[in-house]
N, C-alpha and C positions, 0 to 999 in steps of 0.2 A: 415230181414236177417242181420248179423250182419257181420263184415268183421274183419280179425284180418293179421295184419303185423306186425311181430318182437316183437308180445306182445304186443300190444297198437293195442285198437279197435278204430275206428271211432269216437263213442258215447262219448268216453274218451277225445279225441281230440277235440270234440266240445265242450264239457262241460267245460273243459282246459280253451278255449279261450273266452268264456262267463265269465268265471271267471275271467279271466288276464285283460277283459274290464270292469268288475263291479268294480274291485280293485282302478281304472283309474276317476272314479266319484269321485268327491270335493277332486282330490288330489290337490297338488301343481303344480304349473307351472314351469318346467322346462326354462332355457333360449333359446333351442331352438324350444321351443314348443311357446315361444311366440313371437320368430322371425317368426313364417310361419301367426302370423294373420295379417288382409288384404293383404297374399299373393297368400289364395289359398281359394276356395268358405269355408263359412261354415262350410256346412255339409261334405265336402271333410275334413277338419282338423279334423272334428267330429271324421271321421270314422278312421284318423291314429292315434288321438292322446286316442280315446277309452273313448271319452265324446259325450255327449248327444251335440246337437246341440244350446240349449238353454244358455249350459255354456259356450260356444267357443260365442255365440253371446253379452253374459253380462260380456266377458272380453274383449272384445275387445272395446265393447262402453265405457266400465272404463276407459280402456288406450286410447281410442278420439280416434282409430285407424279405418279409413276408409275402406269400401271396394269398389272401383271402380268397375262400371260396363260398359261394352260396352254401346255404344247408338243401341238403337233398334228400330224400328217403335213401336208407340201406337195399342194398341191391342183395339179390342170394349169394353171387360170389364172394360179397365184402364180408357176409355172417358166418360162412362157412369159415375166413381165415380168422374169426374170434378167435383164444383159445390157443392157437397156433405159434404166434409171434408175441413179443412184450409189447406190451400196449406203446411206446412209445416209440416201438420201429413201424407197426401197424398205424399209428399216427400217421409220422412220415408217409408211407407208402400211398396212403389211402388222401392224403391232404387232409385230414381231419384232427381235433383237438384231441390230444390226451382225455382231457377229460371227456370226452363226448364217445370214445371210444370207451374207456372204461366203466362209464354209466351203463352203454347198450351190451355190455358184456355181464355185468351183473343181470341187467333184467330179463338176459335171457336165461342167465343159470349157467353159465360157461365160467369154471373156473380160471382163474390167471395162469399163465404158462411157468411162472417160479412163485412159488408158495411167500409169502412176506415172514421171516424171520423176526421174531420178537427179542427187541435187544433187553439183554439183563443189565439190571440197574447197576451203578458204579456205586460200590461201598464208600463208607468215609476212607476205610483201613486201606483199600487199591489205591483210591485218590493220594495217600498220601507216601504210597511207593512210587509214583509218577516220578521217573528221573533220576532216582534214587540206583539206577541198571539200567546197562543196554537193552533198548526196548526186545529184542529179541529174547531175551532170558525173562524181562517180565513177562513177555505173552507167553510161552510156555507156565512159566508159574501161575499165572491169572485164566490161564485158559481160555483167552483172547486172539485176536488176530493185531499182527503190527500195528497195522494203518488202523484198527480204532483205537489205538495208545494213541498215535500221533495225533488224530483226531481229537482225543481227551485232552491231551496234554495243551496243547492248541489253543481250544475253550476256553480252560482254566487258567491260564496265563496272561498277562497286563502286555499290551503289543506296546514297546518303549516309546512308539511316534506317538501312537495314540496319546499317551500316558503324557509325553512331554509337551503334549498340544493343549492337553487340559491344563495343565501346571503355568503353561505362558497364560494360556488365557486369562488364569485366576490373579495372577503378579500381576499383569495390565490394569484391570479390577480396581486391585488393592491401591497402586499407582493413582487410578482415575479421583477413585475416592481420597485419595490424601492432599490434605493442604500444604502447600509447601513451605507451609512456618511449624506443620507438625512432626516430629518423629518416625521414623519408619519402625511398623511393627514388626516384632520379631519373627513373624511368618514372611514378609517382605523380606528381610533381610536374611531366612534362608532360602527363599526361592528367588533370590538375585543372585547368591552364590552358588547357586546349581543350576541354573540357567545361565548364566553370566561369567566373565573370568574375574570378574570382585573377589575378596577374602576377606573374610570377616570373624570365619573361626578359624582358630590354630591348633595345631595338635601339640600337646603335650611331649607325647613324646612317639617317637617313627621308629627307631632302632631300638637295638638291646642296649647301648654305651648311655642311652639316654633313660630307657627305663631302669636302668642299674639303680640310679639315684631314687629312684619309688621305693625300688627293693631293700637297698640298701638303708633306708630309714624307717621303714618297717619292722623290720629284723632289729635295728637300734632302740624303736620306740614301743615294741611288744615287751610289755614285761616282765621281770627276770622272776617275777612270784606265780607266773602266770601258771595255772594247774592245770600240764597236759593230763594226769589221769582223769581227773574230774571231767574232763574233755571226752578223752578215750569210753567213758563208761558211759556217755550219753548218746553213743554211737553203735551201728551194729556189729556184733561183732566180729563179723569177716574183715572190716577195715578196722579193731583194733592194733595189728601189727604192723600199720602203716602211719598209724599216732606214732610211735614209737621211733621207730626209723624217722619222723618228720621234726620229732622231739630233739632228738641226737644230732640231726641235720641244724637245727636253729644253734643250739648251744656254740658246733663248730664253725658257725658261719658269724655268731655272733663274738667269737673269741676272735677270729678271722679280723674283723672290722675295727677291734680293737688292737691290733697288731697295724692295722694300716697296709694289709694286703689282700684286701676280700678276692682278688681275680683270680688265686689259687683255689680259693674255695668254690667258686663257680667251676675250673677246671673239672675238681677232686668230686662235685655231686654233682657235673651236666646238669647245669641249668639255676631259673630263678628260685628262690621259693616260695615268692608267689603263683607261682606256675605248679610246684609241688600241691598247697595248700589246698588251689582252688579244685584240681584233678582228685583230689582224698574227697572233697566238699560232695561232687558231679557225684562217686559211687555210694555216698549214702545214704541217698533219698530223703534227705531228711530237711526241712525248711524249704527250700528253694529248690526247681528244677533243676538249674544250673547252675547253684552255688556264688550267685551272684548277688545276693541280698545285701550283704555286709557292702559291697561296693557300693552300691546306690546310694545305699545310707550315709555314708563317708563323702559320697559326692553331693549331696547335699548340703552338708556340715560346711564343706568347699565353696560353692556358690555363696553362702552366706558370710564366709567369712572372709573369703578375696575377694568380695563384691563383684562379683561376674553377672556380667544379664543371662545367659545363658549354659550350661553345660551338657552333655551326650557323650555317654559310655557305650560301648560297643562290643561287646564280647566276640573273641573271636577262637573258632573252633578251628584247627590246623588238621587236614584230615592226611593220610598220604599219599592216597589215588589209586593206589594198588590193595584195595582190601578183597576180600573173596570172590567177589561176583568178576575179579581180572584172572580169564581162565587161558590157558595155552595148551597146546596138542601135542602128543609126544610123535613119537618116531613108530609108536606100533597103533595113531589111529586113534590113543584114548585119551580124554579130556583130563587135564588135573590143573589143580589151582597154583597160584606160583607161590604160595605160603608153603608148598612143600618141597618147591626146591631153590625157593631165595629166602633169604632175612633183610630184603629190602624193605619191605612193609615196616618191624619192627624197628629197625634204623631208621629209619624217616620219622616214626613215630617217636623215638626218644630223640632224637633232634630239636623237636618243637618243642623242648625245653629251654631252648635259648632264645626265645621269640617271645612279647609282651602275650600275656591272656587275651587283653583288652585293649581298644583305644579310647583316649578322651579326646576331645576336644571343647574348646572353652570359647568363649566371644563376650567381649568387653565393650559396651560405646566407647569409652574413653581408650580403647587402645592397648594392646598390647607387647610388651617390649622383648628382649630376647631373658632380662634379668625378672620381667612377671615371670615368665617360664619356668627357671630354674627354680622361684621359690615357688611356684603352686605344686612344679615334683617334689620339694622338702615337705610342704604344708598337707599334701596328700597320703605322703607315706606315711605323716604322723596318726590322719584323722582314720586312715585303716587298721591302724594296729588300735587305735582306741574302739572302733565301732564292730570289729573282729572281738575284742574283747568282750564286748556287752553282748554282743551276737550270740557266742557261744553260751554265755548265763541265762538265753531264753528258750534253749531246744528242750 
């Protein structure tokens, strides 16, 4: 039986309003239709705003918006799925807190559904393999999984923004605090040139045509009385036969200079020999890690006597990129290193014989010219063959 008022039946009116809630599926979100979620259950918003229940729930977990629920007593069905699920999908399911699920799971004596793994501590000796190989061959070696490399590695590491956020902040600081009838200190003045495109230090020398001249007066100003055995026998003697060769190497490099053609001699020994020296210094364990002592001490001599505000040496290690851990796969399936079918590695390594050890750089208040330059390379390659000299009469 059908019923009719004012012309509009029933049938009419329900059909209306089934309509006006189908129109209401994947429309848009009004603003305040999405001021009521986690305000009101649900399937409550469901039903005013004329959406399925599933849309109101997969907008609200986009928008991270909660919905609070009273606390209730545990029901038998909710205790029975203790145990069953991870606490954190039983959360979800249940609307209840992580933690409020895993307190009532202990008290009842229901163990976890995955056991908690106890991580082994990171040695100093792993820590300092980090990066050193593709994480993939470290975690086999360490007996790890990838992603806690990346993880480690992560940690331990300075994030650059961070890092350059601190460094402004402090320059500002130092700014704030300075008078401007006072000097800028020398920490200003390298955190303007590393923040900033200022210059204030200059490098000595960038190429090999420019470190020649270090070399080249080193070899001049070492001298000719100097007692490589005396040298050789305070040393171990695996690298006695490398005195020797390094001996023979000086004499022809220094007849060379006196000829007024050292560029053949660089040819005839591939490379500096400062770059020989410091590599014999590195395998003999002996004074310095790195064989870099004598330098310091020479750049100090330097600061004092070209009146530099400043100096910073930088030792620089040439690696080739290709050393053992760079492995390739043959044609029957097996792993082999490329040391056994290239001599790339070794070539690249005697290469970096023609590239400075180290760099300097110097900063001056008063300025530096292109003709300071030239003589702190003369002034330097003197104060290393004298401080190289005293060096060795202390091991």
């Amino acid at each position: 039986m059908t019923f009719q008022v004012s012309g509009i039946t029933r049938e009419t009116t329900i059909s209306a309003v089934k309509q006006r809630k189908k129109r209401r599926w994947g429309a848009s979100w009004t603003l305040a239709e999405l001021r009521q979620l986690g305000r009101a259950a649900d399937s409550v918003l469901a039903r005013r705003t004329g959406r399925t229940i599933g849309e109101v729930v997969a907008m609200r977990e986009k928008r991270r918006v909660g919905l609070p629920t009273p606390d209730r007593r545990w029901s038998a069905r909710e205790v029975k799925m203790l145990g069953r699920y991870n606490d954190a999908e039983l959360a979800r399911r249940l609307r209840r807190g992580k933690g409020q699920v895993r307190r009532q799971r202990i008290a009842l004596g229901i163990p976890a559904l995955l056991k908690r793994k106890h991580s082994r501590r990171w040695t100093h000796a792993e820590q300092k393999l980090l990066g050193s190989m593709p994480d993939c061959l470290l975690a086999t070696r360490l007996k790890r999984s990838v992603r806690a490399l990346v993880s480690r590695r992560y940690y331990t590491q300075w994030d650059d923004a961070w890092l350059l956020t601190v460094l402004r902040r402090e320059f500002c600081l130092l700014q704030k605090d300075r008078q401007p009838e006072d000097e800028k200190s020398l920490t200003e003045v390298q955190l303007e040139e590393l923040l900033s495109n200022s210059k204030a230090y200059y490098s000595v020398f960038k190429r090999g045509d420019t470190f020649r001249e270090v070399d080249e007066e080193f070899v001049r100003s070492l001298p000719s009385s100097f007692k490589w055995t005396s040298f050789a026998n305070r040393l171990p003697k695996a690298v006695r036969p490398q005195v020797d060769s390094l001996q023979k190497f000086a004499t022809k490099y220094r007849r060379a200079l006196e000829k007024g053609n050292p560029e053949l001699m660089l040819v005839e020994k591939c490379g500096f020999f400062l770059v020989s020296l410091l590599r014999l210094l590195d395998n003999t364990g002996r004074g310095s890690k790195d064989g870099m002592d004598f330098v310091r001490d020479a750049l100090d001599e330097l600061k004092r006597k070209a009146r530099l505000t400043d100096a910073i040496v930088i030792a620089k290690k040439i690696k080739s990129g290709v050393g053992n851990e760079f492995l390739l796969a043959s044609r029957d399936g097996e792993t082999i290193q490329l040391g056994q079918v290239s001599r790339i590695a070794d070539e690249l390594i005697q290469a970096a014989v023609f590239f400075p050890p180290f760099f300097l750089f110097i900063y001056r208040r008063s300025g530096i010219s292109d003709a300071d330059l030239h003589a702190v390379r003369k002034q330097f390659g003197k104060l290393l063959a004298g401080e190289f000299v005293q060096w060795t009469k202390n091991l």
